[in-house]
Backbone atoms as SQL, in Angstrom:
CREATE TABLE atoms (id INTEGER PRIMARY KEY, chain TEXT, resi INTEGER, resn TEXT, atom TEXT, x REAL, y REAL, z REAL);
INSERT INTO atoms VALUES
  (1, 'A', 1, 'UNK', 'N', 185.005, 152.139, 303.860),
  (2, 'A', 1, 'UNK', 'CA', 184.103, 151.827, 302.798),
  (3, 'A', 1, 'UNK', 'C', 184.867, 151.218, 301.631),
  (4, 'A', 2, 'UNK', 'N', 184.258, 149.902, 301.246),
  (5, 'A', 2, 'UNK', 'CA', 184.965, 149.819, 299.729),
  (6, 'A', 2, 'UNK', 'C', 183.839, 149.849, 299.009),
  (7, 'A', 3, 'UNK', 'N', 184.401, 149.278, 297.414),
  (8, 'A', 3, 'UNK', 'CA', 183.723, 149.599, 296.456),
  (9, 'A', 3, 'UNK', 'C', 182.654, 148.739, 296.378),
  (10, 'A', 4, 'UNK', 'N', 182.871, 147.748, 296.996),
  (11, 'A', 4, 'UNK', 'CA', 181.400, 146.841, 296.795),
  (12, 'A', 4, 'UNK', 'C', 180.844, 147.194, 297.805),
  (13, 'A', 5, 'UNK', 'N', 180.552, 148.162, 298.173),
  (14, 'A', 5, 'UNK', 'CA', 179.403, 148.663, 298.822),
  (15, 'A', 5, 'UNK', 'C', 178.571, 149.523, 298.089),
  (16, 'A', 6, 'UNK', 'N', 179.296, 149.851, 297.101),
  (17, 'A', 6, 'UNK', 'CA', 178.365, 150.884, 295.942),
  (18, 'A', 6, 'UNK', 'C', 177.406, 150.116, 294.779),
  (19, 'A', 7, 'UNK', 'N', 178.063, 148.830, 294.626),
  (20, 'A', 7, 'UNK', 'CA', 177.456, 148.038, 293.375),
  (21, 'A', 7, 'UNK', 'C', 175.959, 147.287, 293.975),
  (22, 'A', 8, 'UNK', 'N', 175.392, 147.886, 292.413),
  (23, 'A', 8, 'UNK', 'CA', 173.923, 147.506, 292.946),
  (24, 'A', 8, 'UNK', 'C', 173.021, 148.851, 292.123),
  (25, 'A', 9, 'UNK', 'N', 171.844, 148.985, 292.493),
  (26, 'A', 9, 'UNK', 'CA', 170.938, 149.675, 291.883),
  (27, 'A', 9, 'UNK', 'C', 170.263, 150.898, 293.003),
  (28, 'A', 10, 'UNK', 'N', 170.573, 151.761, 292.511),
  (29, 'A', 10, 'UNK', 'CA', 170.399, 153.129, 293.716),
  (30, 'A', 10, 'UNK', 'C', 169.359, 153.831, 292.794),
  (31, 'A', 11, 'UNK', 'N', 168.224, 154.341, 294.024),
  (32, 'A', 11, 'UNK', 'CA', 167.423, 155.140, 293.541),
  (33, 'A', 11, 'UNK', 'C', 167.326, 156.154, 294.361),
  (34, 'A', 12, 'UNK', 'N', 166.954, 157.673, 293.543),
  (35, 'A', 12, 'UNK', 'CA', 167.412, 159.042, 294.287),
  (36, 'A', 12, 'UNK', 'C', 165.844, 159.056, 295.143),
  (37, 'A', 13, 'UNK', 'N', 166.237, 159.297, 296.903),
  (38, 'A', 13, 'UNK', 'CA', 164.676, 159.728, 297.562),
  (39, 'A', 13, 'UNK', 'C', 165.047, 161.276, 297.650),
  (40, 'A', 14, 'UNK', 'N', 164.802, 161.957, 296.593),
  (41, 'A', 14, 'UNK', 'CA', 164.370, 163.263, 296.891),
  (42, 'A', 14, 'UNK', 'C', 163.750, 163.928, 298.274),
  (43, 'A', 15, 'UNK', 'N', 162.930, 163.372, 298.662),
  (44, 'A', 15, 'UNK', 'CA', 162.316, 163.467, 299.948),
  (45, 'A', 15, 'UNK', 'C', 163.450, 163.788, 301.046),
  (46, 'A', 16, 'UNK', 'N', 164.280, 162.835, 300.896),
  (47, 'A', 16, 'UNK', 'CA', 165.414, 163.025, 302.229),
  (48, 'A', 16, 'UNK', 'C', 166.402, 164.191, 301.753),
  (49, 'A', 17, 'UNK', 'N', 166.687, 164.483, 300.549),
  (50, 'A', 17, 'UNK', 'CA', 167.562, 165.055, 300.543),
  (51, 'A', 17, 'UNK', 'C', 167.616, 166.630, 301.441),
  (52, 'A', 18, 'UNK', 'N', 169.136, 167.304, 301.428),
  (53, 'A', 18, 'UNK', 'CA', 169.232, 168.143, 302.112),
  (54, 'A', 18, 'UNK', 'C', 169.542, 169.450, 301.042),
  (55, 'A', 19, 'UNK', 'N', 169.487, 170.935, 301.093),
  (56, 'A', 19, 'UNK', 'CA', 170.396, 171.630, 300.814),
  (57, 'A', 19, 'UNK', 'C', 171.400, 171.129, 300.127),
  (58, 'A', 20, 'UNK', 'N', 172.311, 170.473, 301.097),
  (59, 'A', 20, 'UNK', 'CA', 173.868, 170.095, 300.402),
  (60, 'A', 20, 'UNK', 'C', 173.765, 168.565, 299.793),
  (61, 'A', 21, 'UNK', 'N', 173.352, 167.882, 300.211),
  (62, 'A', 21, 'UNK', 'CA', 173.485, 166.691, 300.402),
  (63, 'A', 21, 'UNK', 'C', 171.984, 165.887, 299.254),
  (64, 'A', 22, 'UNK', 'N', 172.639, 164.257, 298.342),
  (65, 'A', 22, 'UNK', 'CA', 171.217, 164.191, 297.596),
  (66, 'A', 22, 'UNK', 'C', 171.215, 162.346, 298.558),
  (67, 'A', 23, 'UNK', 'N', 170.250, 161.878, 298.920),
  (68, 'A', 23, 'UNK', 'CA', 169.965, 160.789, 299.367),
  (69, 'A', 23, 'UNK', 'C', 169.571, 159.411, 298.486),
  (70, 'A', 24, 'UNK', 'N', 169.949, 158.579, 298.306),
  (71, 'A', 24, 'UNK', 'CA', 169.528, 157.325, 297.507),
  (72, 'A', 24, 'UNK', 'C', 169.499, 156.273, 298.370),
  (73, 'A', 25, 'UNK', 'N', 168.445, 155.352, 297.832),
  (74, 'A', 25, 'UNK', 'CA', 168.244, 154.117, 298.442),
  (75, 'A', 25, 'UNK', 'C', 168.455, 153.047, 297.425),
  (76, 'A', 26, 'UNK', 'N', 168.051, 152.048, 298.009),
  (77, 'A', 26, 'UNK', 'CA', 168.512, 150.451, 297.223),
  (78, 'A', 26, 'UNK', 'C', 167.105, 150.661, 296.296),
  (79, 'A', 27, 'UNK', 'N', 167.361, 149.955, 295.300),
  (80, 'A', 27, 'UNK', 'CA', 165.830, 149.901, 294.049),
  (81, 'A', 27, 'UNK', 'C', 164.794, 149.142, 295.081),
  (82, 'A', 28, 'UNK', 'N', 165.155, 148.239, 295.342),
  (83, 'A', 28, 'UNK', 'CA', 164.114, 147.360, 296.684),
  (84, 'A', 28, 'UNK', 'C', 163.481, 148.105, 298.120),
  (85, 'A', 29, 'UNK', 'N', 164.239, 149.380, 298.126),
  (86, 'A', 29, 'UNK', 'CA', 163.517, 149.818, 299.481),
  (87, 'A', 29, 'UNK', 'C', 162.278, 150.735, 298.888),
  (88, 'A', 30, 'UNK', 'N', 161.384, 150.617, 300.073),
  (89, 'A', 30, 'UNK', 'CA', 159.985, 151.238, 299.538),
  (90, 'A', 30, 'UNK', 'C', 160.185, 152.667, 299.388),
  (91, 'A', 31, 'UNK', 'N', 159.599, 153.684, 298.929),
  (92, 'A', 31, 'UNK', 'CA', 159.787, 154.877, 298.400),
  (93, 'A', 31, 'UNK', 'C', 158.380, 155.303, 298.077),
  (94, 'A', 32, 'UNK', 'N', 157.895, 156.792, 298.605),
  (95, 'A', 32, 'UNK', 'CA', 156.543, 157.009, 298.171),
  (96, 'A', 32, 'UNK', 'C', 156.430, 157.525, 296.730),
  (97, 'A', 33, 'UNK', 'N', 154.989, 157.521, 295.732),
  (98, 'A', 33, 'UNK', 'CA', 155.286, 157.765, 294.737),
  (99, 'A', 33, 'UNK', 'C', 155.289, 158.735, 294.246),
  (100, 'A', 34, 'UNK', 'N', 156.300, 158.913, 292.822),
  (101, 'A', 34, 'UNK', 'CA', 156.582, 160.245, 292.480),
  (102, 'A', 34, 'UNK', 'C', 156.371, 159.866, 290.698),
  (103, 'A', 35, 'UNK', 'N', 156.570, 161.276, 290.187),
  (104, 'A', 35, 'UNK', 'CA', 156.294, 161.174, 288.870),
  (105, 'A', 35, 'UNK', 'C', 157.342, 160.779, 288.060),
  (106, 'A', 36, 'UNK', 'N', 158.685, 160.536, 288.695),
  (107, 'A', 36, 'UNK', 'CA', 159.888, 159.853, 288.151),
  (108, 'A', 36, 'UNK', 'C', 161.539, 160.152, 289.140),
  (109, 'A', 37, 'UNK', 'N', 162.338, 159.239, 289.054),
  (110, 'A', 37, 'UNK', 'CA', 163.270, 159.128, 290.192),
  (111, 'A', 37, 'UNK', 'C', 164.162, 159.040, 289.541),
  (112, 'A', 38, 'UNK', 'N', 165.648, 159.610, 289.572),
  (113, 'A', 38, 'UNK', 'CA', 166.644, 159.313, 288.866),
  (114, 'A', 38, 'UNK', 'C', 167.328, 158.152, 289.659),
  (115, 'A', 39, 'UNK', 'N', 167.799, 156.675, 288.450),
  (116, 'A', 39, 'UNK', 'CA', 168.015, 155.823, 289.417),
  (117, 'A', 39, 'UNK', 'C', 169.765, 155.504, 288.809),
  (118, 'A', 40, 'UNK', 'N', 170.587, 154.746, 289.680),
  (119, 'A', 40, 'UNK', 'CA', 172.046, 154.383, 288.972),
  (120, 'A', 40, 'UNK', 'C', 171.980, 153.349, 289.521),
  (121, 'A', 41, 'UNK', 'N', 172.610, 152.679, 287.965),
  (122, 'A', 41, 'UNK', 'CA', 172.613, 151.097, 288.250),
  (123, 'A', 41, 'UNK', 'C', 174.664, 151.177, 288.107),
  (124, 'A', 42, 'UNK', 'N', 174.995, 150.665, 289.368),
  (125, 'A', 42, 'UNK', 'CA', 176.487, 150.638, 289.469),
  (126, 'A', 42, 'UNK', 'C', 176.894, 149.137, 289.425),
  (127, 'A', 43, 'UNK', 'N', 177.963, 148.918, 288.328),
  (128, 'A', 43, 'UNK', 'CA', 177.669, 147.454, 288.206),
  (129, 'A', 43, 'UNK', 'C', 179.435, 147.842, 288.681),
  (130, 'A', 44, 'UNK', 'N', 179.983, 146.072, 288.669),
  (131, 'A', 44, 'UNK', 'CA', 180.944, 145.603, 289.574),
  (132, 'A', 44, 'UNK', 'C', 181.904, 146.122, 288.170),
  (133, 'A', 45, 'UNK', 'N', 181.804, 145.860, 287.046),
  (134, 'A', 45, 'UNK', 'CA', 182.936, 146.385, 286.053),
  (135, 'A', 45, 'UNK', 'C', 183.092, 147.477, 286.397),
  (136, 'A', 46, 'UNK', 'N', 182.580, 148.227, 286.704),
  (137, 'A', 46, 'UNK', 'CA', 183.213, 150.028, 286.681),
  (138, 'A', 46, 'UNK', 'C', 181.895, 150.885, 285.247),
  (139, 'A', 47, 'UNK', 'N', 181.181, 150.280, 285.098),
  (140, 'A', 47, 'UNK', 'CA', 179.849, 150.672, 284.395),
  (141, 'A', 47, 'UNK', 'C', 178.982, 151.012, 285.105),
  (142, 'A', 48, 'UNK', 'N', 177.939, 152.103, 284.610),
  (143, 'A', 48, 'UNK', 'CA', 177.006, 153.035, 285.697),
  (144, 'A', 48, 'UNK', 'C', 176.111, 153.034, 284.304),
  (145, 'A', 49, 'UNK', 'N', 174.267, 152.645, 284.447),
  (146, 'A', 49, 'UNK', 'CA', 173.458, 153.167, 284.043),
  (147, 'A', 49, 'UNK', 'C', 172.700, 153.836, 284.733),
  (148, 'A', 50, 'UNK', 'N', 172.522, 155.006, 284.222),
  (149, 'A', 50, 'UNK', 'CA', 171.826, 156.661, 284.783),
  (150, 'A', 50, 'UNK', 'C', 170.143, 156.357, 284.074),
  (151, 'A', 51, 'UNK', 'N', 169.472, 156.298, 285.006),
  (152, 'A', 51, 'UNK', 'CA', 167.604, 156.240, 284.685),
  (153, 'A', 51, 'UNK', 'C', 167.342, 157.812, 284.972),
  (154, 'A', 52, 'UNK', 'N', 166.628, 158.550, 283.874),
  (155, 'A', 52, 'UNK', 'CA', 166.067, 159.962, 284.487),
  (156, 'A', 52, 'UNK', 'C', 164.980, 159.695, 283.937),
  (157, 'A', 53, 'UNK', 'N', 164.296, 160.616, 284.594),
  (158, 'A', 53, 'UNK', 'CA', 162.550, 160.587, 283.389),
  (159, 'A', 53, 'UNK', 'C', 163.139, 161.943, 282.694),
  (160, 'A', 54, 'UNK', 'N', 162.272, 161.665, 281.502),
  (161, 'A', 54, 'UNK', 'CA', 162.566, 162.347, 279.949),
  (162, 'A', 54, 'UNK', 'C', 161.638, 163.244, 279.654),
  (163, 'A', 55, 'UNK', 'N', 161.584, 164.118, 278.947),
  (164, 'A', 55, 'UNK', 'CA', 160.588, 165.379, 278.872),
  (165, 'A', 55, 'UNK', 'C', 159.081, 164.695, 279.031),
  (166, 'A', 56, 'UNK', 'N', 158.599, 163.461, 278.406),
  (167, 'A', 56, 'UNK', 'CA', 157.526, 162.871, 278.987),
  (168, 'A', 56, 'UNK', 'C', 157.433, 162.016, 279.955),
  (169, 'A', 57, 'UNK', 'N', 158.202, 162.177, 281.003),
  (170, 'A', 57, 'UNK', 'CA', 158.349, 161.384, 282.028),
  (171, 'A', 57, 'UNK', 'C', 158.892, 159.876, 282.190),
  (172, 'A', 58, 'UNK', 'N', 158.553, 159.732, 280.426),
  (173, 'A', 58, 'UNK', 'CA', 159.409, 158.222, 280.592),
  (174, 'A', 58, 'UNK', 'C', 160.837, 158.066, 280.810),
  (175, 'A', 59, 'UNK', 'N', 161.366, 157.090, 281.138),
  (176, 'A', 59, 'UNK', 'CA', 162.765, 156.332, 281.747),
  (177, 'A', 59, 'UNK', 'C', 163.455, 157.193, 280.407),
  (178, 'A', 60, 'UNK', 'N', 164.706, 157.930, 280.931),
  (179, 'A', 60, 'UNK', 'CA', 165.943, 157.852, 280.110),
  (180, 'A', 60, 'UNK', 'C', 166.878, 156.900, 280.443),
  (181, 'A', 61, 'UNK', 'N', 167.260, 156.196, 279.403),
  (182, 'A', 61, 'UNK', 'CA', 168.860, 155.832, 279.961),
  (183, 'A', 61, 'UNK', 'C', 170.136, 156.392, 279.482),
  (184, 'A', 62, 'UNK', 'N', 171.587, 156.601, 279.982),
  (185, 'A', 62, 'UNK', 'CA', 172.509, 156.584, 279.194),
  (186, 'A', 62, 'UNK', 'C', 173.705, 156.121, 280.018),
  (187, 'A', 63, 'UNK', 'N', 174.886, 155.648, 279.710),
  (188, 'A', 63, 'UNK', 'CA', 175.754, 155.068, 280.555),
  (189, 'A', 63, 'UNK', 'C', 177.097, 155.578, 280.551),
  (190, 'A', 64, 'UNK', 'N', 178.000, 154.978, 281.168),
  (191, 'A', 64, 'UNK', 'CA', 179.152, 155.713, 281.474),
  (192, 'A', 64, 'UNK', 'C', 179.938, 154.639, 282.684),
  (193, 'A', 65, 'UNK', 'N', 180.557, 155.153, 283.114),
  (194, 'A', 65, 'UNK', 'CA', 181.734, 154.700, 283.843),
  (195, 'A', 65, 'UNK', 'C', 181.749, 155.261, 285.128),
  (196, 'A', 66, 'UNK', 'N', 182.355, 154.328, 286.167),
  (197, 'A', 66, 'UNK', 'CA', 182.393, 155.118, 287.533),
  (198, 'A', 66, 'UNK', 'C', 183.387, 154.620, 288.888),
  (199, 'A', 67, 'UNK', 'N', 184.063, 155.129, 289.346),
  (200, 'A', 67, 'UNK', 'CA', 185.017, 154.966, 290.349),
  (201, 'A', 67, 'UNK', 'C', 185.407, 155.328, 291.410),
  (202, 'A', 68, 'UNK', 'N', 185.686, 154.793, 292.642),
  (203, 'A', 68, 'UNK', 'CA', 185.953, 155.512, 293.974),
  (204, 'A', 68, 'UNK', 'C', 186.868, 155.604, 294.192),
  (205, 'A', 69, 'UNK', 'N', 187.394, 156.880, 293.973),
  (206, 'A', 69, 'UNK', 'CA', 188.531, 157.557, 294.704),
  (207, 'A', 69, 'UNK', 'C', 188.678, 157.872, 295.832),
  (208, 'A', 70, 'UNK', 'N', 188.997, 156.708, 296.765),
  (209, 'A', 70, 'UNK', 'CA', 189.404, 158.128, 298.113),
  (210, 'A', 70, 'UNK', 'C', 187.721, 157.869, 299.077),
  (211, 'A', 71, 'UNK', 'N', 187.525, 159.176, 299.162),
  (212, 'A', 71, 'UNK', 'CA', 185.786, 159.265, 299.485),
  (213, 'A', 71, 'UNK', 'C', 185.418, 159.358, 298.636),
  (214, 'A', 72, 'UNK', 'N', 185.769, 159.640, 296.887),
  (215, 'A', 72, 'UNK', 'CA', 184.693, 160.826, 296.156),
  (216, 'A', 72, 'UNK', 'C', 184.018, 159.277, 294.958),
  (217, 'A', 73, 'UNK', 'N', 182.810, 159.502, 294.716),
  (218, 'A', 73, 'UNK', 'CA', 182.190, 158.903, 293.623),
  (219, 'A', 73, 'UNK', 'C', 182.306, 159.446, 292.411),
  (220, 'A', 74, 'UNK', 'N', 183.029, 159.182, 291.489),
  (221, 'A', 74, 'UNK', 'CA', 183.421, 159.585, 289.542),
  (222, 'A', 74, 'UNK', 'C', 182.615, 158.793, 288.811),
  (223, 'A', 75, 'UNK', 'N', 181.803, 159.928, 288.186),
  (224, 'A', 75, 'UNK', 'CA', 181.325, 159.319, 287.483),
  (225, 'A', 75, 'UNK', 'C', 180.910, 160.427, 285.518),
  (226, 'A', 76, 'UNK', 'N', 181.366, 159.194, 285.078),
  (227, 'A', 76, 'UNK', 'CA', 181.431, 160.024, 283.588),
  (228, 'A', 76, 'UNK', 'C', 180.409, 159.205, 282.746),
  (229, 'A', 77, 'UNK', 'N', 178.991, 160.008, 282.194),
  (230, 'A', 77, 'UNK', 'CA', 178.169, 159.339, 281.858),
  (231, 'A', 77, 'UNK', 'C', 178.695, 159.321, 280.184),
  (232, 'A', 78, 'UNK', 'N', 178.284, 158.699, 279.109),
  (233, 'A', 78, 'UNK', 'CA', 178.811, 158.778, 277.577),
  (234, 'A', 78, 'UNK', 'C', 177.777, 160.169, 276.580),
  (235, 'A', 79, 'UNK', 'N', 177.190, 160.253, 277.489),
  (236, 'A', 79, 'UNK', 'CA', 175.850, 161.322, 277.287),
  (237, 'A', 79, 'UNK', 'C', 177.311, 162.559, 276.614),
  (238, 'A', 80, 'UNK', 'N', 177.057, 163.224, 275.589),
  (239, 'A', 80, 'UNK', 'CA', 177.751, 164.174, 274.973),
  (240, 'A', 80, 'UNK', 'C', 177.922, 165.503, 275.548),
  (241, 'A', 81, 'UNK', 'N', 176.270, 165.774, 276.249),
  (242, 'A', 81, 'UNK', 'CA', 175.864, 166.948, 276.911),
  (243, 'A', 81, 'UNK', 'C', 176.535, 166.946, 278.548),
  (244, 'A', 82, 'UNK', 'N', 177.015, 165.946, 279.149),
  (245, 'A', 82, 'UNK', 'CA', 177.156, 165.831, 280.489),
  (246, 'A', 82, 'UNK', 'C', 178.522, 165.538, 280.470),
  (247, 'A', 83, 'UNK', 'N', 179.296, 166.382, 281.653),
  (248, 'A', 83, 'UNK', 'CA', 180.766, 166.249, 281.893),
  (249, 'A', 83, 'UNK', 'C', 181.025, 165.362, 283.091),
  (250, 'A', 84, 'UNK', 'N', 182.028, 164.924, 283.152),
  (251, 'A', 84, 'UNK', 'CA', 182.184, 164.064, 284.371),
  (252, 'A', 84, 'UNK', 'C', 181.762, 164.993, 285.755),
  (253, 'A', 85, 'UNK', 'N', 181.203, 163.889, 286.669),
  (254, 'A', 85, 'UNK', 'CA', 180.895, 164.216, 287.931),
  (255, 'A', 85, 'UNK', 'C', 182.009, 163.575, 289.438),
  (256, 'A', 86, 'UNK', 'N', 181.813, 164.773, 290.415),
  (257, 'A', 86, 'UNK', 'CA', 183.224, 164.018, 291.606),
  (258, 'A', 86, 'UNK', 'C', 181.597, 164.465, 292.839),
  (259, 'A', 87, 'UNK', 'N', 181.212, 162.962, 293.451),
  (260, 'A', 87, 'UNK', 'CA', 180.493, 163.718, 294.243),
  (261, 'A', 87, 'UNK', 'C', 181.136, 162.858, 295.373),
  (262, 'A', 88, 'UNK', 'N', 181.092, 163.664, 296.649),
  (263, 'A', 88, 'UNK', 'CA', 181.675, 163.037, 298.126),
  (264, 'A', 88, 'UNK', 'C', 181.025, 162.172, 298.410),
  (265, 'A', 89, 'UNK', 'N', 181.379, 161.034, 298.783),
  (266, 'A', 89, 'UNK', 'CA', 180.462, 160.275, 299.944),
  (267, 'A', 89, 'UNK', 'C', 180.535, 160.550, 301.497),
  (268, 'A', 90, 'UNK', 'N', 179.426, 160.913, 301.683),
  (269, 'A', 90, 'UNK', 'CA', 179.020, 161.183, 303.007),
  (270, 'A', 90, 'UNK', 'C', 178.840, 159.973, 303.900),
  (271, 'A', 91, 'UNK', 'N', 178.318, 158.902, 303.439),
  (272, 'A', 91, 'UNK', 'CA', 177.467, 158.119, 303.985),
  (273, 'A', 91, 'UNK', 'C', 176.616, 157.185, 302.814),
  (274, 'A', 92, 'UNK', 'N', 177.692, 155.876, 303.596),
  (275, 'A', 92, 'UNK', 'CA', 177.543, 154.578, 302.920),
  (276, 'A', 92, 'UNK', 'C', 177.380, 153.211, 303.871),
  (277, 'A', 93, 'UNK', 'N', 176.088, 153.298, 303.537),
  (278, 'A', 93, 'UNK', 'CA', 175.522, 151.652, 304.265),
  (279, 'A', 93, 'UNK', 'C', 174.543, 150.890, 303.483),
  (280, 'A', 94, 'UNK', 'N', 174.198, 149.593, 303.673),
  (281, 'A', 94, 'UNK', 'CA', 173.870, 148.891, 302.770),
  (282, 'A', 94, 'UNK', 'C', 172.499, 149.438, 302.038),
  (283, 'A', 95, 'UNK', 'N', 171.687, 150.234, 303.109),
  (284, 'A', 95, 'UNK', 'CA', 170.533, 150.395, 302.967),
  (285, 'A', 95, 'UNK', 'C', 170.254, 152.429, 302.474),
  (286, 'A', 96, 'UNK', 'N', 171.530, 152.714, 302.446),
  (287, 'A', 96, 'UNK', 'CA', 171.395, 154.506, 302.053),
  (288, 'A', 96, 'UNK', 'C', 172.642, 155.116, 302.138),
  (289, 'A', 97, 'UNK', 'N', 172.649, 155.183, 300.714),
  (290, 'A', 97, 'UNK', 'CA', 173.936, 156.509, 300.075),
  (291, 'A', 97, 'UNK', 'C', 173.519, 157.770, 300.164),
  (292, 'A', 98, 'UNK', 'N', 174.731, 158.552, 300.688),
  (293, 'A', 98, 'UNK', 'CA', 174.389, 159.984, 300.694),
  (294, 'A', 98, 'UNK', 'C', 175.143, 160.588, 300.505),
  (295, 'A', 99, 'UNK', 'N', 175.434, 161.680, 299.246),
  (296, 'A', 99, 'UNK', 'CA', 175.959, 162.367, 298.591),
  (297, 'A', 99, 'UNK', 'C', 176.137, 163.786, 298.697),
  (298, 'A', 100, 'UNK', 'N', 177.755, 164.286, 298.012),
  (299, 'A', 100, 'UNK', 'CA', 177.364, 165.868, 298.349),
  (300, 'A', 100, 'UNK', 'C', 178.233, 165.983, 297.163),
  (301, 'A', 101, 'UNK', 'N', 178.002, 167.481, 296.518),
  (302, 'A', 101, 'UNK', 'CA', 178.798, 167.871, 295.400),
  (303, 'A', 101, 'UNK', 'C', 180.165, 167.981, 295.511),
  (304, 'A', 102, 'UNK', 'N', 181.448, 167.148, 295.158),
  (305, 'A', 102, 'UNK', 'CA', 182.656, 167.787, 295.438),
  (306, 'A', 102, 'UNK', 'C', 182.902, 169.346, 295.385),
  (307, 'A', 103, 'UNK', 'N', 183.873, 169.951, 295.946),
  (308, 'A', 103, 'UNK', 'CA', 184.191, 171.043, 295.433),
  (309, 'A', 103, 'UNK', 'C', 184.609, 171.094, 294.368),
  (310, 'A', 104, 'UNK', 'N', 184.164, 172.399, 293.375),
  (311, 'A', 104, 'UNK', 'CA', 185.030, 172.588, 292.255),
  (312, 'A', 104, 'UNK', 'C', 184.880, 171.650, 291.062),
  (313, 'A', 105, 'UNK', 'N', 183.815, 170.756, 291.270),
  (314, 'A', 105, 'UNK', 'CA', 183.100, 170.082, 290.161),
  (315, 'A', 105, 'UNK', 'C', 181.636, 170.657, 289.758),
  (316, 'A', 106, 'UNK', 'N', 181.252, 170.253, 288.567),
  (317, 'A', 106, 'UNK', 'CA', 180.228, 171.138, 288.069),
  (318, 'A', 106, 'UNK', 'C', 178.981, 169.761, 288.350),
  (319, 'A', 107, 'UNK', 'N', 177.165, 170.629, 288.144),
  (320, 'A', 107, 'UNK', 'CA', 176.664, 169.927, 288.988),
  (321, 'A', 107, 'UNK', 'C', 176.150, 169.069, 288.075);
């Protein structure tokens, strides 16, 4: 896997996810509807915008930085409240990322 396989716009399908594991697709693949999706926009600089819905459901944004180490996805949003994240990649293809919490990182 390299890194340009990550750049691009990922949206979380809750639906697939597992127990361990959280599932994302491309912004373009269809997805049934929900009341809000956390989405990451991973751009080719090493910049990450984080979409959550917000206590009224509308779009949050906030951004940060992000890098592949190895297997693991780093990512440090600028958000004050949020510490950097190490999540594994499981599974990377053009059409679905799939994620798991590193060990020993917080969630």
């Amino acid at each position: 896997m390299t890194r340009d396989h990550l750049i691009g716009r990922w949206v979380h399908s809750h639906e697939e996810d597992t127990e361990a594991e959280r599932v994302f697709r491309p912004a373009d693949h269809p997805l049934p509807p929900s009341r809000g999706r956390e989405a990451w926009e991973l751009r080719a600089d090493g910049t990450i915008v984080v979409r959550r819905p917000g206590p009224t459901d509308e779009p949050r944004e906030t951004e940060g930085a992000w890098a592949l180490e190895g297997d693991e996805l780093q990512i440090r949003e600028s958000d004050e409240d949020r510490v950097g994240r190490a999540l594994t990649i499981v599974e990377a293809e053009p059409g679905r990322l799939v994620l798991r919490q590193a060990r020993g990182t917080p969630k």
